[in-house]
Each structure stands twice: as C-alpha cells, then as structure tokens.
MARKOL-836174 format. One record per residue (C-alpha): x, y negated, z; residue number from 1. Coordinates in steps of 0.001 Angstrom, whole numbers, padded with zeros to 6 digits. Layout:
N
+---------+---------+---------+-----+
:       u :       v :       w :   k :
+---------+---------+---------+-----+
:       X :       Y :       Z : NUM :
...
+---------+---------+---------+-----+
***
This chain:
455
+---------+---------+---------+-----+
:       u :       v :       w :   k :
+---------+---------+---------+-----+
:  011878 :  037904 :  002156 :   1 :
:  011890 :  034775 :  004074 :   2 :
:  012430 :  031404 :  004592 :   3 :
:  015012 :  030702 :  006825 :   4 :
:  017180 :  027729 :  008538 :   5 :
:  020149 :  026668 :  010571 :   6 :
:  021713 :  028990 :  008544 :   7 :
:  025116 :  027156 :  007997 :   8 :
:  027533 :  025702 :  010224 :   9 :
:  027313 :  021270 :  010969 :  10 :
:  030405 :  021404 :  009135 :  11 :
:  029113 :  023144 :  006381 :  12 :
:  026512 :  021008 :  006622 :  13 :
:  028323 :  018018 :  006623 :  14 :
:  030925 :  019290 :  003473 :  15 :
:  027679 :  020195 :  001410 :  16 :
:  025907 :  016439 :  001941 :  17 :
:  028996 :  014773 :  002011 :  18 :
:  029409 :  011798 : -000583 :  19 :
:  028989 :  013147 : -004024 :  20 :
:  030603 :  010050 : -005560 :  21 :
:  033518 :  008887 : -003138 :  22 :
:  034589 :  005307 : -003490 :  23 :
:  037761 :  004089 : -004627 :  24 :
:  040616 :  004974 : -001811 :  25 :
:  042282 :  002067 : -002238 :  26 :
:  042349 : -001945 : -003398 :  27 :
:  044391 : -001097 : -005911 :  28 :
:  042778 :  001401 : -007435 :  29 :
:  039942 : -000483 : -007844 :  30 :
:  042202 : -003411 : -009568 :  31 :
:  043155 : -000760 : -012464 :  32 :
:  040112 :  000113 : -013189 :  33 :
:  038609 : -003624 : -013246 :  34 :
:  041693 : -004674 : -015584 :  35 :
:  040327 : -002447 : -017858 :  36 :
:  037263 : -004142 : -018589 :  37 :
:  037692 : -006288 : -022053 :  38 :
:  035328 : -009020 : -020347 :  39 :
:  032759 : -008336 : -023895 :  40 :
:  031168 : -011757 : -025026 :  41 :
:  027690 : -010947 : -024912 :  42 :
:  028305 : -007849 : -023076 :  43 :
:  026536 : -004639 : -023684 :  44 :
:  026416 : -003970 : -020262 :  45 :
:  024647 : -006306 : -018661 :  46 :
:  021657 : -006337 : -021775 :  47 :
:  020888 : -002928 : -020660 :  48 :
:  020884 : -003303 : -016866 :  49 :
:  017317 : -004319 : -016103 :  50 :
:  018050 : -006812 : -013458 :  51 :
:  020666 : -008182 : -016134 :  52 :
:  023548 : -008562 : -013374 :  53 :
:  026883 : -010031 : -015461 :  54 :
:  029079 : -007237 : -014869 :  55 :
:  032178 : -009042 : -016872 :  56 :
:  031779 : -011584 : -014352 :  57 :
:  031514 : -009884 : -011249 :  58 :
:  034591 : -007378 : -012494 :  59 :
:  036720 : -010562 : -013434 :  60 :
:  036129 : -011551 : -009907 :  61 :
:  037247 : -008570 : -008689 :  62 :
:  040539 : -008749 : -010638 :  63 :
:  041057 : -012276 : -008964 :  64 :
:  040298 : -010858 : -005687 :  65 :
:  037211 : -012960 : -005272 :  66 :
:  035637 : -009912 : -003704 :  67 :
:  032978 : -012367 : -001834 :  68 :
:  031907 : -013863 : -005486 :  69 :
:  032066 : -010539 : -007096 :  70 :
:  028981 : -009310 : -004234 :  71 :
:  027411 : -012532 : -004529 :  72 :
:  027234 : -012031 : -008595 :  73 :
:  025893 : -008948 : -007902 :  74 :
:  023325 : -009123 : -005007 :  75 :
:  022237 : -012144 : -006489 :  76 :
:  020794 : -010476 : -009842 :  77 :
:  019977 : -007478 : -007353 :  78 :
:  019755 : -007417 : -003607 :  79 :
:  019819 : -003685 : -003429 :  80 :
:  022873 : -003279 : -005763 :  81 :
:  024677 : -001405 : -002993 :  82 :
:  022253 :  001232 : -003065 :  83 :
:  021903 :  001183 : -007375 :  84 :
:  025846 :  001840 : -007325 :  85 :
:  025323 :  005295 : -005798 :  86 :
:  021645 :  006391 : -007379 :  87 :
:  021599 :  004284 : -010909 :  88 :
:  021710 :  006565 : -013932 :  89 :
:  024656 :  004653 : -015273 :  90 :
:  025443 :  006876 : -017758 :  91 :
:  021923 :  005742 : -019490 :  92 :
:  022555 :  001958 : -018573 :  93 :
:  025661 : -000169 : -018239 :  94 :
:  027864 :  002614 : -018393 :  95 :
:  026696 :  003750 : -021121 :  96 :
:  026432 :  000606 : -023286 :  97 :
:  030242 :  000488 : -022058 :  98 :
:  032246 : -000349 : -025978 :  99 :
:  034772 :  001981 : -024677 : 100 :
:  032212 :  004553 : -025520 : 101 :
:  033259 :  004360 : -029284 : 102 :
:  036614 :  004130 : -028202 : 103 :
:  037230 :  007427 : -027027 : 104 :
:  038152 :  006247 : -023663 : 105 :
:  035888 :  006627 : -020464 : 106 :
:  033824 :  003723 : -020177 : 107 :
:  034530 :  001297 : -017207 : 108 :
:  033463 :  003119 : -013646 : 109 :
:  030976 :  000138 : -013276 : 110 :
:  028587 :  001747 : -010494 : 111 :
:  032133 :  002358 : -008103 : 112 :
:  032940 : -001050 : -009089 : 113 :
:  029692 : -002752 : -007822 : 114 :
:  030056 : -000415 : -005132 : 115 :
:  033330 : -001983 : -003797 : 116 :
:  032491 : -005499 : -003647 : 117 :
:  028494 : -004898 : -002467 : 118 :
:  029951 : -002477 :  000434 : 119 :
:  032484 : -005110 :  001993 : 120 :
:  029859 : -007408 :  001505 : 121 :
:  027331 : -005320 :  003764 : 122 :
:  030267 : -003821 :  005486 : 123 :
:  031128 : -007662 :  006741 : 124 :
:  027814 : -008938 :  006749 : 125 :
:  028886 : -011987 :  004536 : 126 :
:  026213 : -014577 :  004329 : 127 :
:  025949 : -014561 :  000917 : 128 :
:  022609 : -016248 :  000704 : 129 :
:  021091 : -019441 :  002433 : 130 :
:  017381 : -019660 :  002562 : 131 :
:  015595 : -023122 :  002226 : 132 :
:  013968 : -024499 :  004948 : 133 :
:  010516 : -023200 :  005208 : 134 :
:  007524 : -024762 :  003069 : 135 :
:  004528 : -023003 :  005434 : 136 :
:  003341 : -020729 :  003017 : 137 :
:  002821 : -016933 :  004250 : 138 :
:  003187 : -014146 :  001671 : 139 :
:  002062 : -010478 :  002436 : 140 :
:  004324 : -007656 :  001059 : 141 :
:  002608 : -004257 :  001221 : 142 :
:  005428 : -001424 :  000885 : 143 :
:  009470 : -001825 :  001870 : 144 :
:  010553 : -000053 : -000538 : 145 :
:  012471 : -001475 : -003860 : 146 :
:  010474 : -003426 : -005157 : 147 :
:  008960 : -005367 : -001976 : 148 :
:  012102 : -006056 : -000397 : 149 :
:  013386 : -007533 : -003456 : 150 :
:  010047 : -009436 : -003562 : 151 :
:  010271 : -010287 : -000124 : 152 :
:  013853 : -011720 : -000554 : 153 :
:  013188 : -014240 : -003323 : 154 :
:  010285 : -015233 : -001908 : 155 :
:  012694 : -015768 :  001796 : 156 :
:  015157 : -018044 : -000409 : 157 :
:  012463 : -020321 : -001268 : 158 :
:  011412 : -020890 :  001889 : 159 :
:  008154 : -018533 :  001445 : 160 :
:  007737 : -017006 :  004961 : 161 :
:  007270 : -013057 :  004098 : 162 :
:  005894 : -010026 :  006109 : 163 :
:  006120 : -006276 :  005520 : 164 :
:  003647 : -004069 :  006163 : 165 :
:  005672 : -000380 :  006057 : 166 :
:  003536 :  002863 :  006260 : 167 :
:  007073 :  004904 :  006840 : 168 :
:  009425 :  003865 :  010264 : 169 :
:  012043 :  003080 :  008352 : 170 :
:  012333 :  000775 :  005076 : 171 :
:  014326 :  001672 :  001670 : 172 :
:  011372 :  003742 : -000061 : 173 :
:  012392 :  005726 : -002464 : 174 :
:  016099 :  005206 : -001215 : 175 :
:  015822 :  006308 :  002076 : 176 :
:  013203 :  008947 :  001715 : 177 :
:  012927 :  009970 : -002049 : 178 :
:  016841 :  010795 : -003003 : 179 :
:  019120 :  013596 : -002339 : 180 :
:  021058 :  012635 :  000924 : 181 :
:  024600 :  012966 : -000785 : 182 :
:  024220 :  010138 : -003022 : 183 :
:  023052 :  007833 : -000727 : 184 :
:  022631 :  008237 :  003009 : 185 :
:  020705 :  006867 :  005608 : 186 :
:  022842 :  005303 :  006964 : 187 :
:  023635 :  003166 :  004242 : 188 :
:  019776 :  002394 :  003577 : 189 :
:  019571 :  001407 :  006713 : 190 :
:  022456 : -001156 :  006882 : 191 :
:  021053 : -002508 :  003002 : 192 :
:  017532 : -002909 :  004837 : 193 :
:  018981 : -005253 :  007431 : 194 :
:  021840 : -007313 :  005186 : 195 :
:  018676 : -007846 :  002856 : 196 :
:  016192 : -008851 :  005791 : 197 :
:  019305 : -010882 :  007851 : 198 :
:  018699 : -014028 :  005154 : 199 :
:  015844 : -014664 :  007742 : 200 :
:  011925 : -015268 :  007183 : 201 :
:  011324 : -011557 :  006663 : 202 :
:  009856 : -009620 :  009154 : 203 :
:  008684 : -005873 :  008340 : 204 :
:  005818 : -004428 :  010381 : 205 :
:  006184 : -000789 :  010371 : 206 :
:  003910 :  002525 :  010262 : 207 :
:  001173 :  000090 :  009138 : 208 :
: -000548 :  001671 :  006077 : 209 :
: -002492 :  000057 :  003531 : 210 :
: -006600 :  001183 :  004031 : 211 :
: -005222 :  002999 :  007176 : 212 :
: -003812 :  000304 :  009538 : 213 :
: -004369 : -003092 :  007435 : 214 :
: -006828 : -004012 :  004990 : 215 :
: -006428 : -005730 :  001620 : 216 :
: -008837 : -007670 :  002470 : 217 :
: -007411 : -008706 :  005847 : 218 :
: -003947 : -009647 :  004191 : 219 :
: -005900 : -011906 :  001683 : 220 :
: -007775 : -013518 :  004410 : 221 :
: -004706 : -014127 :  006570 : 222 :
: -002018 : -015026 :  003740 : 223 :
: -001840 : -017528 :  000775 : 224 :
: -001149 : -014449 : -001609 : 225 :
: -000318 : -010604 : -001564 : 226 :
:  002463 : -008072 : -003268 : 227 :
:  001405 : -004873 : -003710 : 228 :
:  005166 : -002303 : -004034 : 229 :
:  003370 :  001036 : -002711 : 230 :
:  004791 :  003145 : -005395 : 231 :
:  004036 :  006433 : -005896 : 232 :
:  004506 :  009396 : -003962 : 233 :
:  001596 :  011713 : -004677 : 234 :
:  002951 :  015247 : -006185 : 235 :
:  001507 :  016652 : -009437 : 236 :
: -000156 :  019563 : -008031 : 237 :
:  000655 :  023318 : -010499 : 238 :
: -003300 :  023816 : -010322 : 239 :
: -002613 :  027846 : -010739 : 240 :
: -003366 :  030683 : -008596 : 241 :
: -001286 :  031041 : -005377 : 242 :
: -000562 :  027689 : -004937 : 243 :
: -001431 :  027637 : -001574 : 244 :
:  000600 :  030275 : -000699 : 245 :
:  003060 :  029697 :  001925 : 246 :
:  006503 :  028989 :  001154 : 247 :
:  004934 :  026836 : -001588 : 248 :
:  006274 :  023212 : -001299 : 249 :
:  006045 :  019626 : -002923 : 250 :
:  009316 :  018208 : -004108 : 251 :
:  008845 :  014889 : -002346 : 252 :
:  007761 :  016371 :  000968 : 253 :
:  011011 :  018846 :  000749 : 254 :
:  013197 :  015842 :  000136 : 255 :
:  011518 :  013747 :  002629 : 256 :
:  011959 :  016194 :  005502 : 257 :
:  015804 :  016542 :  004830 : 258 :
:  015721 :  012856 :  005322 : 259 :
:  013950 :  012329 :  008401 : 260 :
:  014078 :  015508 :  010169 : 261 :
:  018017 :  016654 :  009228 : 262 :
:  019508 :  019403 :  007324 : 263 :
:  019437 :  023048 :  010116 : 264 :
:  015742 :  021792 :  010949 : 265 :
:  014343 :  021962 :  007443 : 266 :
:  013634 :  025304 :  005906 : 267 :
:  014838 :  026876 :  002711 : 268 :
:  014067 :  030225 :  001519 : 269 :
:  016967 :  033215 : -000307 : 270 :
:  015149 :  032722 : -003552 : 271 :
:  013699 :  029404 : -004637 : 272 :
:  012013 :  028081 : -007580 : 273 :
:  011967 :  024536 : -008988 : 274 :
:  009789 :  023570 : -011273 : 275 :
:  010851 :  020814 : -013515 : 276 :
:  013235 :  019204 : -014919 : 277 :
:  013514 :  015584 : -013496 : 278 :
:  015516 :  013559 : -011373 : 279 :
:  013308 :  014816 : -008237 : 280 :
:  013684 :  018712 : -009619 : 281 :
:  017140 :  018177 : -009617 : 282 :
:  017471 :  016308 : -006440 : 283 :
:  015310 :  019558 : -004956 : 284 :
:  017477 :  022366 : -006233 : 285 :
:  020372 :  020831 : -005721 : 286 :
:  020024 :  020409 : -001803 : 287 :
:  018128 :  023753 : -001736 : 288 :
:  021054 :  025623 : -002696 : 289 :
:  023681 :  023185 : -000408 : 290 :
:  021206 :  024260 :  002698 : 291 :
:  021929 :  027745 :  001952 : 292 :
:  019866 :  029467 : -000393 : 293 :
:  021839 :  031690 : -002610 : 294 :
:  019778 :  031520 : -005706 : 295 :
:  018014 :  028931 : -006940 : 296 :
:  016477 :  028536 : -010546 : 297 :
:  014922 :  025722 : -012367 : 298 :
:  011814 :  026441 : -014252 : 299 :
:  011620 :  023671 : -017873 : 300 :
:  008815 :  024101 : -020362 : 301 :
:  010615 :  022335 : -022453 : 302 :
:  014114 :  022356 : -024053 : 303 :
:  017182 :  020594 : -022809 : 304 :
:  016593 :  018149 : -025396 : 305 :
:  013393 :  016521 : -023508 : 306 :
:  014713 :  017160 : -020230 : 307 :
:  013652 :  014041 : -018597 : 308 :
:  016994 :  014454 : -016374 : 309 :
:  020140 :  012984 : -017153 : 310 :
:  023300 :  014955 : -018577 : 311 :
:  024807 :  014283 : -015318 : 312 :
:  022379 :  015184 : -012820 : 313 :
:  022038 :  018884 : -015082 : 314 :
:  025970 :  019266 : -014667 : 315 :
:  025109 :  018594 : -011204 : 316 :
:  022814 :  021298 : -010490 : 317 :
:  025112 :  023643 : -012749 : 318 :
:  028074 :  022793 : -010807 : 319 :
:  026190 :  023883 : -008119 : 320 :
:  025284 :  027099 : -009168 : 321 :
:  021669 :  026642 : -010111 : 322 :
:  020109 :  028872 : -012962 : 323 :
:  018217 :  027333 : -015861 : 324 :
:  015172 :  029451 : -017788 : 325 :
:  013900 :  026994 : -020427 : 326 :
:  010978 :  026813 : -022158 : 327 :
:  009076 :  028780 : -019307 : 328 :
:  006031 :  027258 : -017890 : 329 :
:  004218 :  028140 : -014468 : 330 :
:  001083 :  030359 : -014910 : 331 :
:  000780 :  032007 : -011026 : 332 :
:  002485 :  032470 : -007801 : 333 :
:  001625 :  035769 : -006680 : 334 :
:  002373 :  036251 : -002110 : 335 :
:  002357 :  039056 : -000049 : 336 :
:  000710 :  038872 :  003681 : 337 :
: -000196 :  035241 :  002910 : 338 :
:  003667 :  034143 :  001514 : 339 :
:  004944 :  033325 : -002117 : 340 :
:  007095 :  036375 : -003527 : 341 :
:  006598 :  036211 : -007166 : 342 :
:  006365 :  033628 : -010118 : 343 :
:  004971 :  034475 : -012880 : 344 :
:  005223 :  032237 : -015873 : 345 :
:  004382 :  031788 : -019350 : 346 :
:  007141 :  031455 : -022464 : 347 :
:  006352 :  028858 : -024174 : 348 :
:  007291 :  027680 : -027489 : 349 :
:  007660 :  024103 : -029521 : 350 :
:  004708 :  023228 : -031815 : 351 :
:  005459 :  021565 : -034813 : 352 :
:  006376 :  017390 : -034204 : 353 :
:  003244 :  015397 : -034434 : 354 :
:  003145 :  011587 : -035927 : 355 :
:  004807 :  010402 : -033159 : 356 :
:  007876 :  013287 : -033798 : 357 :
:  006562 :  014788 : -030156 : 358 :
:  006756 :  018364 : -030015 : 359 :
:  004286 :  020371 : -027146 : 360 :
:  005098 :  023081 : -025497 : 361 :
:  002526 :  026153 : -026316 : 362 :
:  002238 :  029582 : -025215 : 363 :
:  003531 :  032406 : -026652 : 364 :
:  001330 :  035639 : -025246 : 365 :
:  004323 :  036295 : -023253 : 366 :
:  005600 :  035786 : -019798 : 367 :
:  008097 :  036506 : -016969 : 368 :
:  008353 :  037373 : -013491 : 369 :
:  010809 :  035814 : -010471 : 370 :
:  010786 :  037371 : -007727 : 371 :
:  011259 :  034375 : -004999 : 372 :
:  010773 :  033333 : -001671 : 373 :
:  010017 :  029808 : -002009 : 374 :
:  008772 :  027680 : -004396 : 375 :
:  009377 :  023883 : -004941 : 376 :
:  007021 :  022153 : -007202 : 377 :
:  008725 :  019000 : -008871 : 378 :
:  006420 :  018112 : -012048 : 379 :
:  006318 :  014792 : -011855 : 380 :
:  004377 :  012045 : -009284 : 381 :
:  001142 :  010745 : -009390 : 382 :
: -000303 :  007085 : -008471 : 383 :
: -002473 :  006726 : -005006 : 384 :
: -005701 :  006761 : -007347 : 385 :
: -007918 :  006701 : -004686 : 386 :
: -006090 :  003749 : -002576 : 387 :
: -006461 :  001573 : -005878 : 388 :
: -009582 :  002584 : -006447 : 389 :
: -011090 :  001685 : -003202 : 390 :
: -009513 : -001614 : -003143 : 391 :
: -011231 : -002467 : -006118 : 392 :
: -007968 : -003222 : -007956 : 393 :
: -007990 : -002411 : -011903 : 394 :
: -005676 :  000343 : -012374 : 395 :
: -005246 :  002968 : -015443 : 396 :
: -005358 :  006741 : -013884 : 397 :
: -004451 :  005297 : -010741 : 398 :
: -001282 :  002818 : -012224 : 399 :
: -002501 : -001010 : -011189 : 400 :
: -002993 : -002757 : -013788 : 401 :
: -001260 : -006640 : -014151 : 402 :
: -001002 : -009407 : -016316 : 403 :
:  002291 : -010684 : -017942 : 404 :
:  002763 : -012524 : -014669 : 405 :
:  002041 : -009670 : -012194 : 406 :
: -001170 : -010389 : -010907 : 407 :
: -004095 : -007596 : -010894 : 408 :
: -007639 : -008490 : -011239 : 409 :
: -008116 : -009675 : -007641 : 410 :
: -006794 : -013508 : -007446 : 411 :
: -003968 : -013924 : -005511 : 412 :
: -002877 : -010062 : -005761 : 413 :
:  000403 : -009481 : -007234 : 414 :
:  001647 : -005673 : -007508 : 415 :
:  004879 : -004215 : -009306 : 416 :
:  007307 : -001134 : -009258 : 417 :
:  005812 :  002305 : -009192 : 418 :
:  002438 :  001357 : -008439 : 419 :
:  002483 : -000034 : -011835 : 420 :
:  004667 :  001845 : -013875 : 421 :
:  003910 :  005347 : -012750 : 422 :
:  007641 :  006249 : -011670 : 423 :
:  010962 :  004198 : -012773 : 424 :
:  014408 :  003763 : -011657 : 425 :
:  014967 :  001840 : -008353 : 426 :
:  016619 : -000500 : -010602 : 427 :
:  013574 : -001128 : -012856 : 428 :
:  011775 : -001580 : -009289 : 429 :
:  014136 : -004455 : -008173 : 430 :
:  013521 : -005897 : -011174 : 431 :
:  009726 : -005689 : -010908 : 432 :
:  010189 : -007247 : -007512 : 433 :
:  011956 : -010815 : -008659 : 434 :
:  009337 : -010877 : -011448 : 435 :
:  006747 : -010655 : -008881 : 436 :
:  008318 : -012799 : -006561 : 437 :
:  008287 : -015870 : -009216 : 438 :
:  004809 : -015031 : -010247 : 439 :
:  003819 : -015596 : -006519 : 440 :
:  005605 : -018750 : -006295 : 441 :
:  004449 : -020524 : -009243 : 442 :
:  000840 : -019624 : -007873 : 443 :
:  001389 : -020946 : -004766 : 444 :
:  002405 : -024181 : -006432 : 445 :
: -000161 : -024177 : -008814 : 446 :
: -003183 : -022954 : -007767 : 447 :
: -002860 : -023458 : -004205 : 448 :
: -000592 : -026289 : -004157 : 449 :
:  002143 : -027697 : -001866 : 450 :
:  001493 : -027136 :  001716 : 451 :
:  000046 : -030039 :  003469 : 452 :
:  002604 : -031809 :  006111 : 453 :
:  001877 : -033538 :  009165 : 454 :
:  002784 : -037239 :  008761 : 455 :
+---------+---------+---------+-----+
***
C-alpha cells in the first residue's frame, strides 16, 4: 500500500471542493425565505450568536431591499460575517434558537441569508465603514487571524493606527488555513482580508513570527499597547508506538497543505484513518476521501452522544462515505519498511457518570486491527506552551491567562481567541477580538492618556 496523488481529474477535483453550501440562485429566492422570519421581539437568535448581530433586523432589511443596511447590520456586529455564513455551526447557534424549531417547520436559512447581503457587500466593495481621523496612537496586533483582524478593525474605526504582524503569507487564520476548502475558499478569505483591511489604518506585516521575527518585547517598546490573537495550532500528539511512522499525519498540517499547496499536489493514501471526532476530524476525512481515497474511517472513543462534532458535519462525512467505529481508542500504529499499515486500537467502554454526570472512556482487554495506509491524527489542538511561556505571559497549560478586560499579566498586553480559550468557533474569536479591541482603547485613554498635539 501507498500513498498516492494526482489521482483524479481538475474536474473531479473541482466537483469534489466545489461549494458545499451554494447560495441562493436568485433575489427572489432569498426574499421568500427572509419573509419568513416572524421578526421575534427579543429574538432567540441573536442571544445565542456570540457577536449578538440582530438578525430580525438585518433580514427585515433584506425584505425591503436595503441590501447595503442589511451588510452593514451585519459586518458591524461582525466584520468577518461573510466568512461565519459558510463555517458557523448554525445549527448550534442562531439557527438553532430559530422558534420555528418547535414549529415543525425548518428554521430560517439565517447563515445563506447573512451570506447574501455580506457577499454583495464584499462583492461591491461598499464602504460600509468610515474610520475617524487618526488620534496618534499605534497598536500592535500579533496574529491575522479572527480574532486580530476583528481587533485590528475596531481599533481602525477609532482612529487607533494598527499593525499586523502575520507568521503565515496570507491572513484569515483559521479561515484560510484551518477549514475544509469547500466551505470556504481562498478566494473568498482573501477578498474578506482586504474589504476588512480597505477601512484604512491597518497594515499587516507578513511571515513575521512572534519570538522568531519580532519580539514581545520589541512591540511593547515600539507601540502604546499589544493584542496577542496567535491561536492555537499545535496538534495533540497519539503518544503510542509507531507514531512516527510514515504516512502518519497531523490533522492541521493535512488541512493546511490542501490550502496552500492545492488538491493533485497533496498526498492521500487507499486506506486512511482519522482519529477523532471533531470539527478538524471531520474536516480531515471528509477531504481525504474527496482527494481520492476509497476508504476512510473515523476512529471515536467515545459515543455519538459526546461527539464534539455537530449533527451536520457527521451527516457530512456519512454522506460522503466515511465509516464510523465508536468507542475505539488508538493503542499502536504498526509500519512495514518504515510506513504505517496497521492500527491497532483498544475498545473501550463508558465508566459509570461521575458528579459532574461525565462518563470516561476505559478499556475493555480488547482491541481491533485496520489495516491502513495513512493515518490522520485529529485529537484535538494544543496552546503554543512554550511561546507563552518564554514571553513570560501567565497562561494555564499553555492558554494565556486575562482579566475580565483582556489584559494578561504584562501591562499593556491584551490577548484573546484561541490563545485564550484553547480552541472556539471563529465566531467566538470575532467576538474575543471587539472585546479586546475596547479593552485596548479604554487603556489608552486611561492609563496612557490622550495623545499630545502640536499647538
């Protein structure tokens, strides 16, 4: 066995990555679906999206044709919600707070709606957004991802004078290098990055890495304060036997290359592995079997009932043909001539719930054998532990560690996002990015002051 490439035709290629979530065809399809909305009072939908955007209001807009007002509503409460309309877990947010749930009718298609007005408005490059003239005060963002471009932007509207220091070429994070490429592409990151960066007074410096290229302590001497959005992107190594095998591979590194190399130049083996069950596993297995390999299984210690996945993304990878063993948990990967060709794994069982209700997985004395040719491990992300931990920041296991108004231990050091909370939603990110961004600014105020003007 072996892993193999260019396997498939570009059009194959292109059918298998193509948009997984088309947008509506037409105006007025998008008009009966926004006349459906029963514009709640107090709507359930926008209390559980985390960057609270008023989705009755930007759907009444729509219905009035205000498509310009409906983006603005939008992008205001969150500048990348272009990119949340494709990669959002809806069905665990505003779609799924949607009353229509306990009406027996499908809830209101609010990602494809936010999707038609934010696209025109990128599309069009509307100038939603008017920055204030600029007060002379310098803030350093350290990662474009999420959470520092939405930093970065709030702080640009103020007048705050913002620069991006980007380890990757590109900017997006998680959305342009972390997410399967038919949900969002990259050309669509690409055009967000610039709509959000066009306000003006936000210039990104890329393949500059924090302790590689720049210094913390260089961005604190040369800036009145610093935002810290370098996620996470560490994988949570198997530590088994055989891990180093060949044909072995990280989740994020597999996704990564189909982003920034292309699909016949990244290879995929005949038999593959995941292991896990999250957004990530499924993100893996899914694009593993649409470059070609013709069985692919996902590997859960637990049931479906903890799956950390949506109901969704599972129906995904079952719609794609991908095999499910639960309750099986990695124990070795066994390779022949210095390449992966088995997996053998325990069978694990549910110990009884503990105080919290929790139930563990434990092993059973029993286990089973794959024979594969690849195998993609997808158990979760870790935080860069050792970049915290030589910048003297205050961190849990590697998470940084802030206040109720985003500041770490070192003055003037704000951080949010993934850093912090080990792994959200790019939503929760955005969010954590306007939090930060008004934590900066009422530090600049207060403990620095206003800047001092020439008479």
């Amino acid at each position: 066995m072996a892993i193999l490439n260019n396997r498939l035709t570009a059009e194959q290629y292109e059918q298998n990555f193509s948009d997984i979530h088309p947008p509506f065809d037409s105006r007025d399809a998008a008009l009966v679906e926004a006349n459906r909305c029963l514009f709640c009072y107090d709507a359930p939908c926008t209390k559980s999206c985390p960057t609270s955007i008023n989705i009755p209001r930007f759907i009444k807009q729509i219905t009035t044709d205000n498509i310009k007002g409906s983006a603005y509503t939008i992008l205001d409460a969150n500048i990348m919600g272009a990119g949340c309309s494709k990669v959002c877990p809806v069905e665990k947010l505003c779609e799924g707070s949607c009353v229509y749930n306990f009406l027996d009718e499908p809830p209101i298609p609010i990602a494809k709606l936010q999707r038609y007005s934010t696209e025109k408005a990128i599309e069009h490059k509307w100038p939603l957004f008017q920055r204030k003239p600029s007060t002379g005060r310098k803030v350093a963002v350290v990662g474009a991802g999420p959470a520092g471009l939405s930093c970065a932007h709030a702080l640009s509207r103020e007048g705050v004078d913002v620069t991006i220091y980007e380890k990757e070429n590109q900017g997006g994070g998680l959305m342009t290098y972390g997410i399967a490429a038919y949900k969002v592409t990259p050309e669509c990151c690409k055009d967000e990055v610039s709509f959000i960066t066009s306000l003006g007074g936000i210039d990104i410096k890329y393949k500059q890495a924090l302790g590689q290229d720049v210094s913390l302590a260089e961005l604190q001497n040369n800036y009145d304060a610093v935002y810290l959005g370098v996620g996470v992107g560490l994988a949570r190594q198997l530590n088994i036997p055989g891990e180093e095998l060949a044909g072995v591979e990280d989740a994020i590194q597999f996704i990564y290359d189909i982003r920034e190399k292309g699909y016949p130049s990244v290879p995929v083996g005949d038999k593959v592995a995941v292991i896990g069950l999250g957004m990530t596993a499924i993100d893996a297995a899914t694009q593993a079997k649409r470059l070609g390999a013709k069985d692919v299984t996902i590997v859960y210690r637990r049931t479906q009932a903890e799956m950390p996945s949506t109901e969704v993304e599972l129906n995904l990878a079952k719609l794609d043909g991908c095999n499910l063993i639960w309750l099986a948990s990695p124990k070795e990967i066994k390779g022949e001539n210095g390449r992966v060709s088995q997996l053998i794994c325990h069978v694990m069982e549910l110990s009884v719930p503990d105080t919290s209700g929790r139930r563990a997985p434990v092993e059973t004395g029993e286990t089973i054998t794959l024979n594969v040719d690849m195998v993609i491990k997808a158990a979760g992300q870790v935080p860069y532990e050792e970049l915290v931990s030589t910048h003297q920041l205050a961190n849990w296991n590697g998470k940084v560690a802030i206040d109720s108004r985003c500041a770490t231990n070192i003055p003037g050091v704000f951080a949010g996002g993934d850093c912090v909370n080990g792994g959200k939603e790019v939503v929760d990110a955005v969010q954590a990015g306007k939090d930060g961004a008004k934590a900066i600014l009422e530090f600049i105020m207060s403990e620095i002051g206003p800047p001092m003007r020439s008479e």
